[in-house]
Wavefront OBJ file of the C-alpha trace (Angstrom):
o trace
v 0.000 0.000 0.000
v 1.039 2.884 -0.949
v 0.838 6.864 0.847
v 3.300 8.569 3.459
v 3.075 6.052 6.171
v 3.565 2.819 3.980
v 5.630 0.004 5.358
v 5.445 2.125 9.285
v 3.597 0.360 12.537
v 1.669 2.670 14.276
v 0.214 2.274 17.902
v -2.682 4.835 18.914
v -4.078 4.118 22.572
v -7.583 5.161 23.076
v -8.397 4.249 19.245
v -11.786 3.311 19.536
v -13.235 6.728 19.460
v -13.167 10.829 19.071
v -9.466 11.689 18.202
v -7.836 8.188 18.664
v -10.082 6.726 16.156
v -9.738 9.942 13.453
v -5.974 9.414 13.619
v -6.066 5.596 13.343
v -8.253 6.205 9.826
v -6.292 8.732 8.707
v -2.761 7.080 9.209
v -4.294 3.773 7.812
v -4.980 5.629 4.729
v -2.106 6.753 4.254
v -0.690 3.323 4.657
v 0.216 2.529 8.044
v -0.445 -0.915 9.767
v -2.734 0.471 12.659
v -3.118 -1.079 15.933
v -5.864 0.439 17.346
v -5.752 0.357 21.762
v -8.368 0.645 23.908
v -10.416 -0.311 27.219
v -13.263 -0.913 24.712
v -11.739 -3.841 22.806
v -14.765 -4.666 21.091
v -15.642 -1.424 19.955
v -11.970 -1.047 18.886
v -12.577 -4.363 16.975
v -15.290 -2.947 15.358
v -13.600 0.076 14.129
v -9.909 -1.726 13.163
v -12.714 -4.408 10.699
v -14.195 -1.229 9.185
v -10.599 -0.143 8.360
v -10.106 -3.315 7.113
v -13.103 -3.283 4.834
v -12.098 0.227 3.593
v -9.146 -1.391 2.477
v -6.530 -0.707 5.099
v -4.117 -2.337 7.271
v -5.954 -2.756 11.089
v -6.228 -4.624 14.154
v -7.295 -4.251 17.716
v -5.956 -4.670 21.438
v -7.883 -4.279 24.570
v -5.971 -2.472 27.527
v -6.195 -0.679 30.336
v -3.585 1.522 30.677
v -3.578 2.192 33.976
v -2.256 -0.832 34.463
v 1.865 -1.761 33.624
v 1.564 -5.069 32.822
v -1.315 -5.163 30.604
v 0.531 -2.211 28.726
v 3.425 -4.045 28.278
v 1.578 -7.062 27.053
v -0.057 -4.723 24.426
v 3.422 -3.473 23.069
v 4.757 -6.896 23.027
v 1.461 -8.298 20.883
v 1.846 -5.330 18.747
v 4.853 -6.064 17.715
v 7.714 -3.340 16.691
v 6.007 0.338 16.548
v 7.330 3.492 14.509
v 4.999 5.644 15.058
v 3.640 5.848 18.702
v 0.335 7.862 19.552
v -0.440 8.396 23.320
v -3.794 9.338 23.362
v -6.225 7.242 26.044
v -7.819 8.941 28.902
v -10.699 9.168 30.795
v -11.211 11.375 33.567
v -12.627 13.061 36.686
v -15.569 15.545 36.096
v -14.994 19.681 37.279
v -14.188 19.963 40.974
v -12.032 22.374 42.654
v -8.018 20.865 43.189
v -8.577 20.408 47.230
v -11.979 18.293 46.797
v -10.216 16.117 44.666
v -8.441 13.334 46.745
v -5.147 11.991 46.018
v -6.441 8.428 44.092
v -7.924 11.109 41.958
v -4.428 12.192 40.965
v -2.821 9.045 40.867
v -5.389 8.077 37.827
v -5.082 10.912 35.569
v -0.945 10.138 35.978
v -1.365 6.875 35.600
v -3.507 7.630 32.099
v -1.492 10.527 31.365
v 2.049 10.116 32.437
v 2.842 6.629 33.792
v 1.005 5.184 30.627
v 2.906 6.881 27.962
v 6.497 6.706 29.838
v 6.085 2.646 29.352
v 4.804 3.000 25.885
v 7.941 5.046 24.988
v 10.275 2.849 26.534
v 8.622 -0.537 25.218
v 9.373 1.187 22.069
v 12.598 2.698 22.089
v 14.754 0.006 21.328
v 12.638 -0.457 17.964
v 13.429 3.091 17.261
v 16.638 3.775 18.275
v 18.391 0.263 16.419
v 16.387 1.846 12.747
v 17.337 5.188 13.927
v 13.836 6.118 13.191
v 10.898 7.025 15.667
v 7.756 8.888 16.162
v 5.766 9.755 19.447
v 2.831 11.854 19.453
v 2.052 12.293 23.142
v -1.492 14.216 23.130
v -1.681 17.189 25.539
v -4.282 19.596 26.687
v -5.002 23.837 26.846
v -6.201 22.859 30.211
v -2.937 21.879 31.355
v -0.908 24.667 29.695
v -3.607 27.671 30.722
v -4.314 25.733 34.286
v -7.813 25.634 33.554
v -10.313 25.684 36.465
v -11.539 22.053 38.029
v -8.878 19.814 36.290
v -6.428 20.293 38.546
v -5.740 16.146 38.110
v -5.491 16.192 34.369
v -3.988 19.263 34.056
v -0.825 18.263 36.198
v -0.845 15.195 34.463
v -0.610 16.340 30.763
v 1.928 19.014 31.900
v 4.054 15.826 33.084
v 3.542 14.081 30.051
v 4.822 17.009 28.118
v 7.727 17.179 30.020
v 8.344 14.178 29.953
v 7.874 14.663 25.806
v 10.481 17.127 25.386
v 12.996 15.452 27.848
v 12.271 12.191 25.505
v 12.848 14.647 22.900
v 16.375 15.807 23.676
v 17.594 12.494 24.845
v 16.500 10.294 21.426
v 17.083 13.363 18.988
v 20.745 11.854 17.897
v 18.850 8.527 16.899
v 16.718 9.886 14.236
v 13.317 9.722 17.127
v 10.932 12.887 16.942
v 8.612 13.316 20.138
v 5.874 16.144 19.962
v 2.759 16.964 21.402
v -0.694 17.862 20.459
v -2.938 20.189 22.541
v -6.040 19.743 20.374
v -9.675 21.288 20.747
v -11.664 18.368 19.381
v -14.984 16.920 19.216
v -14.817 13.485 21.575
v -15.901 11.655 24.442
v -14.837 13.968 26.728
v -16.009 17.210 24.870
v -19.494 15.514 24.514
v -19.728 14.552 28.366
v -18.923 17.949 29.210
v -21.872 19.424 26.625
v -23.562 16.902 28.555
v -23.627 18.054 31.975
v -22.586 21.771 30.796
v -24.000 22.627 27.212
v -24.050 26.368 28.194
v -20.448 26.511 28.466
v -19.455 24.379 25.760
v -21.623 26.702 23.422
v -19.196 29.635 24.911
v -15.832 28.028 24.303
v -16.836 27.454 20.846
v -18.093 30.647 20.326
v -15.046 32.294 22.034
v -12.710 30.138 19.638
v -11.337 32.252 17.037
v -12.506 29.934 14.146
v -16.009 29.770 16.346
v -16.292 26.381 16.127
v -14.623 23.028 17.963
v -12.136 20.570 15.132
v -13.154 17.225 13.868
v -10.631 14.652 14.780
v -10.191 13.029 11.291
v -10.414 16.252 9.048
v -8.877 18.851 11.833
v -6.580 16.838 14.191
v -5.646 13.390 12.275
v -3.802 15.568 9.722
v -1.646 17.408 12.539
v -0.576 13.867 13.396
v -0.083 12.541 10.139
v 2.481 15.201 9.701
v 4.508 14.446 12.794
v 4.188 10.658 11.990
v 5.731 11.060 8.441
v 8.581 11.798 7.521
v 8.205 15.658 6.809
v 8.601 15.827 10.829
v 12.642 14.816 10.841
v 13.766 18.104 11.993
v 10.467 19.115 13.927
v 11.163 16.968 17.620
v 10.439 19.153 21.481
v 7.247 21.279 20.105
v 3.917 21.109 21.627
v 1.486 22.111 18.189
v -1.593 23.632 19.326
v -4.559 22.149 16.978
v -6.794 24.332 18.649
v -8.448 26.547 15.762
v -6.385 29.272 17.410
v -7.654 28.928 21.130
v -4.523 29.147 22.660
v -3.618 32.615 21.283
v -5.749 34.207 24.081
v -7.299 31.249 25.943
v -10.301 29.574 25.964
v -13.451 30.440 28.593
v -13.533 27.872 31.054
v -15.010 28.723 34.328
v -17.090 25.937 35.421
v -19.264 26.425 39.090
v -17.419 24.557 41.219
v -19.223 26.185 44.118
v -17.685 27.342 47.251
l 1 2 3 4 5 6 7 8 9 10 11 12 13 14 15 16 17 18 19 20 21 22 23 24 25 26 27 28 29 30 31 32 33 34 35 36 37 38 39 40 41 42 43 44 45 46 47 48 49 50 51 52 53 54 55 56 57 58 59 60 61 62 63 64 65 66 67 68 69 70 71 72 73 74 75 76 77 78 79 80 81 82 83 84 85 86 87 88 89 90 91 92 93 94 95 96 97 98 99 100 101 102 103 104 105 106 107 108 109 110 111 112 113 114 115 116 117 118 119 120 121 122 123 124 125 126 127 128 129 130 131 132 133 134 135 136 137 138 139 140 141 142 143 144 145 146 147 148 149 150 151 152 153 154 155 156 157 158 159 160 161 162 163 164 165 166 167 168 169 170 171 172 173 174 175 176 177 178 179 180 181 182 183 184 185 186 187 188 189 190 191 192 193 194 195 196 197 198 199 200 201 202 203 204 205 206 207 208 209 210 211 212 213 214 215 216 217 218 219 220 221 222 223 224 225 226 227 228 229 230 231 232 233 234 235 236 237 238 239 240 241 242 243 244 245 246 247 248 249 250 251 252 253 254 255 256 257 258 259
């Protein structure tokens, strides 16, 4: 198969839906042997057969990665990955930092730093003996503007990009680019919060300079595709805000967290 991933592995965790599963479509057309990870394995099954249908390269792999060993088990049945996507997590809902106790915390690193740190390392020898690597760790605005009632996921993305760029400077010499994404997306999490808050998702999308919140496949996926390929050989340490230009003066997030 043909396109700019041909003949590459890639490994996207929390591939069954919202950005995960736009990547994993996107980098499958473009070639790539997709392993799509997730909690949901069935519903990852689903979506890796569709793939398959479509004419791509897919399969599937339940984890939970909050847990080492199954993570490890899930780089060792995927076999030797070149292009690494760290996307899974599910979190806490809007509470203020000192209601949140400290098993709170310990999940969102667990999803959000401890997860990805194995991943990387499972795959580094891989990488570093081809002299060729990807990792796409995905980040958050909430982290990088300290966002109100995240406190949990907020520390723990700003880990995992540390974490990223440290990765970063370290592999650089062996040919291994690690970025991250801080997207503004349409996905699980986005639709629980229009859930319990629709009046405040319908003012960060209106407060987004492009007025509107990206599709993973058509406004994310791409972003990814480019650090997966190899147009990214020189690009490794940056954190690429796919955000339809939230960042430039933040987003409005001031959930009631009460008193």
């Amino acid at each position: 198969m043909s396109g700019r991933l041909a003949g590459r592995r890639a490994l996207i965790t929390g591939a069954a839906d919202g950005i995960g599963l736009g990547i994993a479509r996107l980098f499958a057309r473009e070639g790539a042997d997709v392993v799509l990870a997730d909690w949901n394995g069935e519903k990852a099954e689903a979506e890796a057969a569709a793939i398959r249908a479509a004419g791509g390269q897919a399969r599937a792999l339940q984890v939970d990665v909050m847990d080492k060993a199954a993570v490890l088990a899930m780089m060792e049945a995927a076999g030797p990955v070149d292009v690494l996507v760290n996307n899974a997590y599910t979190g806490d809902g809007p509470r203020r930092l000192e209601s949140k106790g400290d098993e709170i915390f310990d999940r969102a690193m667990l999803m959000a730093f401890w997860a990805p740190k194995w991943t990387m390392e499972a795959a580094l020898p891989h990488m570093k003996a081809q002299r060729w690597g990807r990792v796409i760790n995905m980040g958050s605005l909430n982290g990088v503007n300290a966002h109100m009632g995240s406190a949990d996921y907020n520390s723990a993305k700003e880990a995992m990009r540390a974490l990223t760029r440290t990765a970063a400077r370290e592999w650089a010499g062996w040919g291994i680019c690690c970025n991250v994404i801080c997207p503004a997306a349409k996905s699980a999490a986005s639709r629980r919060i229009e859930d319990v808050a629709p009046e405040m998702m319908a003012r960060i999308e209106a407060a987004n300079p492009m007025g509107r919140m990206g599709d993973p496949e058509s406004d994310i996926a791409p972003v990814a595709l480019f650090l997966a390929s190899e147009d990214c050989r020189y690009v490794t340490g940056n954190t690429l805000f796919a955000d339809g230009g939230g960042h430039i003066n933040g987003v409005a997030w001031a959930p009631d967290l009460g008193d």
